[in-house]
PyMOL Python script that loads the backbone (N, CA, C, O; Angstrom):
from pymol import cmd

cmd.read_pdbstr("""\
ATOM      1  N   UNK A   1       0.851  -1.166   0.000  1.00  0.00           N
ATOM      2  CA  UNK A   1       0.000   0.000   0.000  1.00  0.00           C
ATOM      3  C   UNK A   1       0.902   1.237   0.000  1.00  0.00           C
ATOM      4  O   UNK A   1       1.841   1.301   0.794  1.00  0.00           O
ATOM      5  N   UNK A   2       0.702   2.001  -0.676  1.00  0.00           N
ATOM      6  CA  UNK A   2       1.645   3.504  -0.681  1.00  0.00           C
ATOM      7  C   UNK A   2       1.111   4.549   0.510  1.00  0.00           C
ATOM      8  O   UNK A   2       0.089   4.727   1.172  1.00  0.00           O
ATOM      9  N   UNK A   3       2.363   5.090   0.375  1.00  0.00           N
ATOM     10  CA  UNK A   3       2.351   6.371   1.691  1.00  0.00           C
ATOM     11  C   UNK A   3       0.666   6.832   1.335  1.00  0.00           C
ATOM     12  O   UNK A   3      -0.285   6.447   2.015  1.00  0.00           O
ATOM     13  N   UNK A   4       0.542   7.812   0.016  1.00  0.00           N
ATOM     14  CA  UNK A   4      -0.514   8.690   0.086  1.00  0.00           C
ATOM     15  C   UNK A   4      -1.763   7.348   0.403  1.00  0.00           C
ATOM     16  O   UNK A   4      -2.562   7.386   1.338  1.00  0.00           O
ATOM     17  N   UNK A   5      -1.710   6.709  -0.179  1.00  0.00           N
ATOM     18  CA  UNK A   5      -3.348   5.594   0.135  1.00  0.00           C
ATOM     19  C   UNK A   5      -3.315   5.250   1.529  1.00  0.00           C
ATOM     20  O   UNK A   5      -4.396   4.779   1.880  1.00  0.00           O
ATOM     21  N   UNK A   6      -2.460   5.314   2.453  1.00  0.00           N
ATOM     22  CA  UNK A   6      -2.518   4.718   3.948  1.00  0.00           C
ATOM     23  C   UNK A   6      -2.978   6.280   4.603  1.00  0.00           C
ATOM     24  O   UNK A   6      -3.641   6.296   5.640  1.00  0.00           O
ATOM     25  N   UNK A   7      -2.644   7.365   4.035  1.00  0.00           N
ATOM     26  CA  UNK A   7      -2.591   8.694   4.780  1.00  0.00           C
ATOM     27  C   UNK A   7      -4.248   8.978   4.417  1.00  0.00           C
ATOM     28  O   UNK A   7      -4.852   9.770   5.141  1.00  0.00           O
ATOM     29  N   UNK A   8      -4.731   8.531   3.651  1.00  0.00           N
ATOM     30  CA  UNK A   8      -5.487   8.237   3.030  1.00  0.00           C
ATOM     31  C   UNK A   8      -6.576   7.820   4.027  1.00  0.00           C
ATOM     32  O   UNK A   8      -7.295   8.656   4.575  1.00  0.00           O
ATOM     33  N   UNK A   9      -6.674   6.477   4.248  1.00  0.00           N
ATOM     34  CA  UNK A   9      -7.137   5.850   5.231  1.00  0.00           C
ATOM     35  C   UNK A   9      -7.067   6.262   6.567  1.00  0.00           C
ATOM     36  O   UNK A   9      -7.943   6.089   7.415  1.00  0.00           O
ATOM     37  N   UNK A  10      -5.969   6.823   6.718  1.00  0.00           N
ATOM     38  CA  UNK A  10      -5.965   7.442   8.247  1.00  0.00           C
ATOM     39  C   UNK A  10      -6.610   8.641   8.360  1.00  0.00           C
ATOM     40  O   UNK A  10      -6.877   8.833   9.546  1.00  0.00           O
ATOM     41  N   UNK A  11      -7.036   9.663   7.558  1.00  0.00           N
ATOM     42  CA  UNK A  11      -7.754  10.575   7.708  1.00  0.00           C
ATOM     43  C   UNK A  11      -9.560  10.144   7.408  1.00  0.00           C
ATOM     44  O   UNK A  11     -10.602  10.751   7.655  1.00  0.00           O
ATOM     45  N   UNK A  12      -9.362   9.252   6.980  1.00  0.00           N
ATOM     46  CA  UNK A  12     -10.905   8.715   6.641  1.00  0.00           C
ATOM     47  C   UNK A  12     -11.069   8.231   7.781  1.00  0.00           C
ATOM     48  O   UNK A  12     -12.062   8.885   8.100  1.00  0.00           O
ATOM     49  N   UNK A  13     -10.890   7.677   8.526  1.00  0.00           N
ATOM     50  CA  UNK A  13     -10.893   7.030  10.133  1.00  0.00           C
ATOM     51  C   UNK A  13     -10.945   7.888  11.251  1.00  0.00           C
ATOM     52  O   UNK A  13     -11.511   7.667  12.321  1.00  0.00           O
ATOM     53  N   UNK A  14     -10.311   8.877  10.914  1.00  0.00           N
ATOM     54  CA  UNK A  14     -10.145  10.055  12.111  1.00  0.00           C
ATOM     55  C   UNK A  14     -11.958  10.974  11.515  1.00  0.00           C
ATOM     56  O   UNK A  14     -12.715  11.565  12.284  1.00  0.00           O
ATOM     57  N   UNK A  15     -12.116  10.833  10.380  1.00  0.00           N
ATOM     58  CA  UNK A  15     -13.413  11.894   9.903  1.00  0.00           C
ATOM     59  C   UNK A  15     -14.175  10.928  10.474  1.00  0.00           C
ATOM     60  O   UNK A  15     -14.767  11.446  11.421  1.00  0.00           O
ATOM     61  N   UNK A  16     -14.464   9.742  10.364  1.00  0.00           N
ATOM     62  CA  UNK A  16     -15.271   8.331  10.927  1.00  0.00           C
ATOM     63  C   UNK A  16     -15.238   8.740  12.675  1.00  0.00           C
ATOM     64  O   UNK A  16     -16.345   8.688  13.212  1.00  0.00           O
ATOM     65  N   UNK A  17     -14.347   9.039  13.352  1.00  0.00           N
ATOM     66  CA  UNK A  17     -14.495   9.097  14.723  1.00  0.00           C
ATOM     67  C   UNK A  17     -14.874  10.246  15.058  1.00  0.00           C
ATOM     68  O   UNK A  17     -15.173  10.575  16.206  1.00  0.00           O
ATOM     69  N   UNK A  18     -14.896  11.062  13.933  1.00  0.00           N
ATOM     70  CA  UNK A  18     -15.625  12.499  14.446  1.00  0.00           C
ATOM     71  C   UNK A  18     -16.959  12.274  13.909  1.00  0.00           C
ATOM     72  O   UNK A  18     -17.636  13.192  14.374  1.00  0.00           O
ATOM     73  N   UNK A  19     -17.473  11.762  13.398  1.00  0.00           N
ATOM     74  CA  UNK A  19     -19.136  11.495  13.429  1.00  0.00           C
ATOM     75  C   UNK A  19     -19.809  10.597  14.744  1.00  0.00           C
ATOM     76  O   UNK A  19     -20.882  10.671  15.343  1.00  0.00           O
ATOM     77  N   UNK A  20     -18.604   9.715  14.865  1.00  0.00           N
ATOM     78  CA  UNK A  20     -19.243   8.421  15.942  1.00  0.00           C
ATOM     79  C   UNK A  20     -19.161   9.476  17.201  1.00  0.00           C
ATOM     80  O   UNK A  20     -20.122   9.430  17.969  1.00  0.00           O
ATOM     81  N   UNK A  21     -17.992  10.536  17.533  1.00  0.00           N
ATOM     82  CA  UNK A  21     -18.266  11.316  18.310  1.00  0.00           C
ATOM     83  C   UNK A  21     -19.385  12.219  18.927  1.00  0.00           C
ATOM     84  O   UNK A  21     -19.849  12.358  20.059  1.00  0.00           O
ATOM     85  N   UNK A  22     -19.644  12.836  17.562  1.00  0.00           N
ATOM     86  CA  UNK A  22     -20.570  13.924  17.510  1.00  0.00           C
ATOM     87  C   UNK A  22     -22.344  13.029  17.994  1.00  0.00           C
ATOM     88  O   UNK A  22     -23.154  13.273  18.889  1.00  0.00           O
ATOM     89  N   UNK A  23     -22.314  12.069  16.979  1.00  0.00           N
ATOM     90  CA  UNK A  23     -23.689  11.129  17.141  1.00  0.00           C
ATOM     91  C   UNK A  23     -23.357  10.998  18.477  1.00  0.00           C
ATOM     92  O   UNK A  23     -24.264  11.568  19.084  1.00  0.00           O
ATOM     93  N   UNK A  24     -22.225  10.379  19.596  1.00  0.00           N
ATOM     94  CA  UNK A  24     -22.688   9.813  20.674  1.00  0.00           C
ATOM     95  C   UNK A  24     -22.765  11.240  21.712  1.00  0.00           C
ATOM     96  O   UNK A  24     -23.357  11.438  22.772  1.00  0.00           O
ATOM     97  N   UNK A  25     -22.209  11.779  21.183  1.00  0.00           N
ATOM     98  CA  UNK A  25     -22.644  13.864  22.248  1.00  0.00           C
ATOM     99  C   UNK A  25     -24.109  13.740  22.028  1.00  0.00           C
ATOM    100  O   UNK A  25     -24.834  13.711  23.022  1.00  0.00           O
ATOM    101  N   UNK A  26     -24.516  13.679  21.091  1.00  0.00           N
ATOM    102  CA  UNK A  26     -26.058  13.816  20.574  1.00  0.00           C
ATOM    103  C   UNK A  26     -27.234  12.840  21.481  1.00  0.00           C
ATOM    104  O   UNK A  26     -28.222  13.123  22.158  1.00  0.00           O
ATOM    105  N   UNK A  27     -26.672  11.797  21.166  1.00  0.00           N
ATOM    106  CA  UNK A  27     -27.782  10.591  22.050  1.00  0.00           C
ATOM    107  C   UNK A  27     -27.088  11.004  23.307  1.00  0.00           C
ATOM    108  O   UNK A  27     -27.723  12.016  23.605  1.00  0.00           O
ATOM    109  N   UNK A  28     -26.559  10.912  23.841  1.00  0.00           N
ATOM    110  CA  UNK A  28     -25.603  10.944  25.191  1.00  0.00           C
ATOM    111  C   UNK A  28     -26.684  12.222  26.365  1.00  0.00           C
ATOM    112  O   UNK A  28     -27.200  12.048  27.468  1.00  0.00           O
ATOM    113  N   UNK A  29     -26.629  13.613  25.300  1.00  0.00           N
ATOM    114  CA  UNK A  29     -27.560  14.735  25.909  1.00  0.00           C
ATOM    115  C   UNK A  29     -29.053  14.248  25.474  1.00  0.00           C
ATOM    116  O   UNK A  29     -29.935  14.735  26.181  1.00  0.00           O
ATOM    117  N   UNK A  30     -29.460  13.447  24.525  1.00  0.00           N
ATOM    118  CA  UNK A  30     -31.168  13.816  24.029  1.00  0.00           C
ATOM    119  C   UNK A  30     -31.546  12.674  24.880  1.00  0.00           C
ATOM    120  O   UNK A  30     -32.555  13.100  25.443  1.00  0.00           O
ATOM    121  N   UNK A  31     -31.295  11.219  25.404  1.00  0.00           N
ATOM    122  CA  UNK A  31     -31.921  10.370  25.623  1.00  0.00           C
ATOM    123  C   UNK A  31     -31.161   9.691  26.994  1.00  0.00           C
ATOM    124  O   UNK A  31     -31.956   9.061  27.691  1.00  0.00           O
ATOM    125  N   UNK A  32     -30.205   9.706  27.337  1.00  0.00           N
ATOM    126  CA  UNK A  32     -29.496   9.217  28.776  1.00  0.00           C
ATOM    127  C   UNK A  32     -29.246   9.896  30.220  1.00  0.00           C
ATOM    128  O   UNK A  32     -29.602  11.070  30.317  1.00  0.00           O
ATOM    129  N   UNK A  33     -29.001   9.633  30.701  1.00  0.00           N
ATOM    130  CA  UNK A  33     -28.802  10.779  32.212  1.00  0.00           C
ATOM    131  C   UNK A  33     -28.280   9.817  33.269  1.00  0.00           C
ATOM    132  O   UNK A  33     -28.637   8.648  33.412  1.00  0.00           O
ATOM    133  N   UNK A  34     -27.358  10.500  34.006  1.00  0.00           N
ATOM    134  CA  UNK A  34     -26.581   9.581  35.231  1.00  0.00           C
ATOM    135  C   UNK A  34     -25.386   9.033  35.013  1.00  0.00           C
ATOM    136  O   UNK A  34     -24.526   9.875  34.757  1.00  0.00           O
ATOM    137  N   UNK A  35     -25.039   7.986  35.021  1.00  0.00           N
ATOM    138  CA  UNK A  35     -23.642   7.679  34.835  1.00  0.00           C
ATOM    139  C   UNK A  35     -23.321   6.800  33.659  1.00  0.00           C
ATOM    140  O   UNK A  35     -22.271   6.195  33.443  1.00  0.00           O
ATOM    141  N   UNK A  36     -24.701   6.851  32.753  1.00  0.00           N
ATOM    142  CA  UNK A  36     -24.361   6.436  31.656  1.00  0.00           C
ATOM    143  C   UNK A  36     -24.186   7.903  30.210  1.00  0.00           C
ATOM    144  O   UNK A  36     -23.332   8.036  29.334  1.00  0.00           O
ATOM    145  N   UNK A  37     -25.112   8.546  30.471  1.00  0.00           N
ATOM    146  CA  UNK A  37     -24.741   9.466  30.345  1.00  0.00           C
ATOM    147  C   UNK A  37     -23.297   9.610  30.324  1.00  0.00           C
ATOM    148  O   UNK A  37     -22.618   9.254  29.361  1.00  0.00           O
ATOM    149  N   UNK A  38     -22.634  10.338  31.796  1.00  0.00           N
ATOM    150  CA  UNK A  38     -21.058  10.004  31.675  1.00  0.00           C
ATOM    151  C   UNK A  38     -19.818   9.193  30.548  1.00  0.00           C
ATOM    152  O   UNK A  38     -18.982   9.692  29.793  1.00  0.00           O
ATOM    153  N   UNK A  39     -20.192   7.659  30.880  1.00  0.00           N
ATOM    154  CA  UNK A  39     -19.852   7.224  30.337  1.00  0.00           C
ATOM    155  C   UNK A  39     -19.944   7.455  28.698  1.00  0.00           C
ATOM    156  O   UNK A  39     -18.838   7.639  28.191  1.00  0.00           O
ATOM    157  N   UNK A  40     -20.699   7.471  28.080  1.00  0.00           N
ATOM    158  CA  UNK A  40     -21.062   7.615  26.678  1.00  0.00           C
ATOM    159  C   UNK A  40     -20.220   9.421  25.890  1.00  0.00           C
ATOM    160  O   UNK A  40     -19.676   9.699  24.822  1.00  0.00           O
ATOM    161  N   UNK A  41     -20.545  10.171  27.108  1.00  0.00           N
ATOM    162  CA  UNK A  41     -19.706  11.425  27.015  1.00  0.00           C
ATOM    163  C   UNK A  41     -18.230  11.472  26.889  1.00  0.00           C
ATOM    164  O   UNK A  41     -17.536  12.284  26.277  1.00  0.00           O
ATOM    165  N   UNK A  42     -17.847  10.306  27.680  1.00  0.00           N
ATOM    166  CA  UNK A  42     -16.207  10.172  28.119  1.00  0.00           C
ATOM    167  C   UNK A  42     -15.761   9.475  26.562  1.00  0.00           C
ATOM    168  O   UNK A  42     -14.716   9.819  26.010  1.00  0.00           O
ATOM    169  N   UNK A  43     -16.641   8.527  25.992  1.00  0.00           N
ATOM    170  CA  UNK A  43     -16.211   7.614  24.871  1.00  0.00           C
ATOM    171  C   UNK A  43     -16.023   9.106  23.670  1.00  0.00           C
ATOM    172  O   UNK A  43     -15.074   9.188  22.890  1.00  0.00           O
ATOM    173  N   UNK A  44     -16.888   9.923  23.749  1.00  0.00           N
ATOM    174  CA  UNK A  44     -16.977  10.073  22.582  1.00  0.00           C
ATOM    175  C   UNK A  44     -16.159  11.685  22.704  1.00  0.00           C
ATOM    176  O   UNK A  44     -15.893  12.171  21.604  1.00  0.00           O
ATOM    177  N   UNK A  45     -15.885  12.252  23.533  1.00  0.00           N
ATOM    178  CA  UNK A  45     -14.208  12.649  23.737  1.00  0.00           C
ATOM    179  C   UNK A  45     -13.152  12.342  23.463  1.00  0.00           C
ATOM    180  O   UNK A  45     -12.299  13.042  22.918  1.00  0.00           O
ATOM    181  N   UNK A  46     -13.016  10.502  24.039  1.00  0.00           N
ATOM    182  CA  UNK A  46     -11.874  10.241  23.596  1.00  0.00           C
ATOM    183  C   UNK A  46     -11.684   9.884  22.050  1.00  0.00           C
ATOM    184  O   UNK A  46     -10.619  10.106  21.474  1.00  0.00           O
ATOM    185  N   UNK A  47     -12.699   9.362  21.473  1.00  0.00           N
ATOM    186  CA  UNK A  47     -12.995   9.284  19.984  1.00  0.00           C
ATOM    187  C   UNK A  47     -12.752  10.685  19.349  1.00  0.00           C
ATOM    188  O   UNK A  47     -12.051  10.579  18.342  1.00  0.00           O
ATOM    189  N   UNK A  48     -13.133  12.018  19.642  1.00  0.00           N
ATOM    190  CA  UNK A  48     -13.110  13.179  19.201  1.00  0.00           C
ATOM    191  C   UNK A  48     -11.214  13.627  19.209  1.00  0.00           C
ATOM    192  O   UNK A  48     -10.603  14.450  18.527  1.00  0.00           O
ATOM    193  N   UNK A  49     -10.699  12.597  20.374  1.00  0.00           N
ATOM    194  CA  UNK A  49      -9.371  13.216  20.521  1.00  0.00           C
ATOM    195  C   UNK A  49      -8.529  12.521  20.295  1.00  0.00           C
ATOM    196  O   UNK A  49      -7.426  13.064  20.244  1.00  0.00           O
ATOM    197  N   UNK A  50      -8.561  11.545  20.135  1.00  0.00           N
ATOM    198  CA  UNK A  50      -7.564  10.520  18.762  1.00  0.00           C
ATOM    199  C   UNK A  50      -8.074  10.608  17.306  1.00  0.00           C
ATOM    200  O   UNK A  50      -7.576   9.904  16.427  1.00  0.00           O
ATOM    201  N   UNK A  51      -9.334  11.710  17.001  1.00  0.00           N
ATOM    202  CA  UNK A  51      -8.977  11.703  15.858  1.00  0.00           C
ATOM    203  C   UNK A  51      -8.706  13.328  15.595  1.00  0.00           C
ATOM    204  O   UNK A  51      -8.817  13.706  14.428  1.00  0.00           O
ATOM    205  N   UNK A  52      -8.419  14.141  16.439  1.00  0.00           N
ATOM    206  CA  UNK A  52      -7.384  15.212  16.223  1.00  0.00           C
ATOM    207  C   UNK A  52      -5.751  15.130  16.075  1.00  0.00           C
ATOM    208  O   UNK A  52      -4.903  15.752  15.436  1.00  0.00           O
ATOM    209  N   UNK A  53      -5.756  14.251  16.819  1.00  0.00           N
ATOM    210  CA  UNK A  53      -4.046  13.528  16.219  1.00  0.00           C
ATOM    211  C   UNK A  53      -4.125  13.250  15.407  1.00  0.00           C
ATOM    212  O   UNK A  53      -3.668  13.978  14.526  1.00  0.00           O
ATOM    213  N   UNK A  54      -4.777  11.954  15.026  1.00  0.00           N
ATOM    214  CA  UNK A  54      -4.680  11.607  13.536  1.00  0.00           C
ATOM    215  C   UNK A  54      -4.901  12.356  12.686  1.00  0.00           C
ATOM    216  O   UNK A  54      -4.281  12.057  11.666  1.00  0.00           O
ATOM    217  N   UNK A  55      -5.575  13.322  12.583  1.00  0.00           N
ATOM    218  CA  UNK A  55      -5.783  14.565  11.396  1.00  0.00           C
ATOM    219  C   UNK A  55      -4.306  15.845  11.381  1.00  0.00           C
ATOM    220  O   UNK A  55      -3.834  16.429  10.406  1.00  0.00           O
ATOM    221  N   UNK A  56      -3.992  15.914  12.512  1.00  0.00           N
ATOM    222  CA  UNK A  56      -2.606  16.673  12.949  1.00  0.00           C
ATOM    223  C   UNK A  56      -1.445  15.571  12.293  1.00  0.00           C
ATOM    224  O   UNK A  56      -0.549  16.141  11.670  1.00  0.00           O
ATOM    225  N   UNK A  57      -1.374  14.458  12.339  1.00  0.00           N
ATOM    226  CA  UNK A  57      -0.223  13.444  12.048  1.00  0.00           C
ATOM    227  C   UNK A  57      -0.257  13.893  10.692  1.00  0.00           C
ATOM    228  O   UNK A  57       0.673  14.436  10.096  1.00  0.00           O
ATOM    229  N   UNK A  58      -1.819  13.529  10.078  1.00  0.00           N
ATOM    230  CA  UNK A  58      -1.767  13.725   8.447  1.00  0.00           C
ATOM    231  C   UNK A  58      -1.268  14.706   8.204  1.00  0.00           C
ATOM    232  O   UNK A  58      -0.221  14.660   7.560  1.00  0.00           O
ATOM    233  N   UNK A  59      -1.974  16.389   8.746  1.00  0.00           N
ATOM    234  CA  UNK A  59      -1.531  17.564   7.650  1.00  0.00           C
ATOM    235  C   UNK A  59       0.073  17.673   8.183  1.00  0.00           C
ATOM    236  O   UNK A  59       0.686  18.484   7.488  1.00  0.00           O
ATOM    237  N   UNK A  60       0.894  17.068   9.224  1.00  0.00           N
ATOM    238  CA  UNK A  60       1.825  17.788   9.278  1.00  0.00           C
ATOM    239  C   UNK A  60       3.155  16.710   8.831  1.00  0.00           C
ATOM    240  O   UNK A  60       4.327  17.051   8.986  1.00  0.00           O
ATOM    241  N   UNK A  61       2.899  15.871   8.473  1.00  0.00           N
ATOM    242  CA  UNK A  61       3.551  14.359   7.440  1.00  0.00           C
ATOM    243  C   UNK A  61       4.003  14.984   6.315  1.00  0.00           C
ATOM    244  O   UNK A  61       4.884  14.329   5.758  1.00  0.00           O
ATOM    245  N   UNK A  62       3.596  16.475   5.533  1.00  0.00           N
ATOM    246  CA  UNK A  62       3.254  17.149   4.633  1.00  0.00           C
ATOM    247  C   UNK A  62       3.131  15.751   3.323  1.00  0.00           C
ATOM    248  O   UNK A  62       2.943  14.534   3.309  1.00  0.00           O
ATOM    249  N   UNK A  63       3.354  16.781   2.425  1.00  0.00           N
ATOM    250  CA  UNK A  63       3.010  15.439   1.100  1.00  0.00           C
ATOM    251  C   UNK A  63       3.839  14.512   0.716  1.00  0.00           C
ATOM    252  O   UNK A  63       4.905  14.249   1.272  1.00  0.00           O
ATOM    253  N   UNK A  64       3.226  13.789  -0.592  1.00  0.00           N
ATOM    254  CA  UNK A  64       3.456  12.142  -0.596  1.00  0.00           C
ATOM    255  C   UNK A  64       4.034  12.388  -2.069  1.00  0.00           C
ATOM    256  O   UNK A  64       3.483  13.018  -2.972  1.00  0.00           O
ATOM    257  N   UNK A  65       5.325  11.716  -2.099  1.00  0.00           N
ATOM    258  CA  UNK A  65       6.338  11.916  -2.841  1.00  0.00           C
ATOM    259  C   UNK A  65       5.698  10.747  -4.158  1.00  0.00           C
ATOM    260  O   UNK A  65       5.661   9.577  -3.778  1.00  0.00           O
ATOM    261  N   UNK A  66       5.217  11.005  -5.611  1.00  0.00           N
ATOM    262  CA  UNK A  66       4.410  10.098  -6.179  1.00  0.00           C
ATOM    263  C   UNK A  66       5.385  10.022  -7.590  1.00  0.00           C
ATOM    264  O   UNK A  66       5.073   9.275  -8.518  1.00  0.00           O
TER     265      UNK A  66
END
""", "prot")
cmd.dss("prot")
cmd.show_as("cartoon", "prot")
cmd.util.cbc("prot")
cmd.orient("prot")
């Protein structure tokens, strides 16, 4: 697999954990409360913040030598 197609994939994965993020903020406030709530909040933080690295890894890798 080449550099650009893996960098590739890794930013498609990091955009993927910022939806699964955002959706679980969403159900997390419209339909839960208590310590699940919590929990579901905490997941989708940490999902929101491994895929700011991974989007930081990509743009700063700069480009793919083709």
């Amino acid at each position: 697999m080449s550099e650009g197609l893996l960098k590739m994939w890794v930013a498609l994965s990091a955009i993927g954990l910022m939806f699964i993020a955002v959706f679980s903020i969403m159900f997390s406030r419209s339909k839960l409360s208590g310590i699940f709530q919590t929990v579901v909040s905490l997941f989708a933080w940490i999902c929101m913040i491994v895929a700011g690295i991974l989007i930081i890894i990509v743009v700063f890798s700069g480009p793919v030598q083709g």
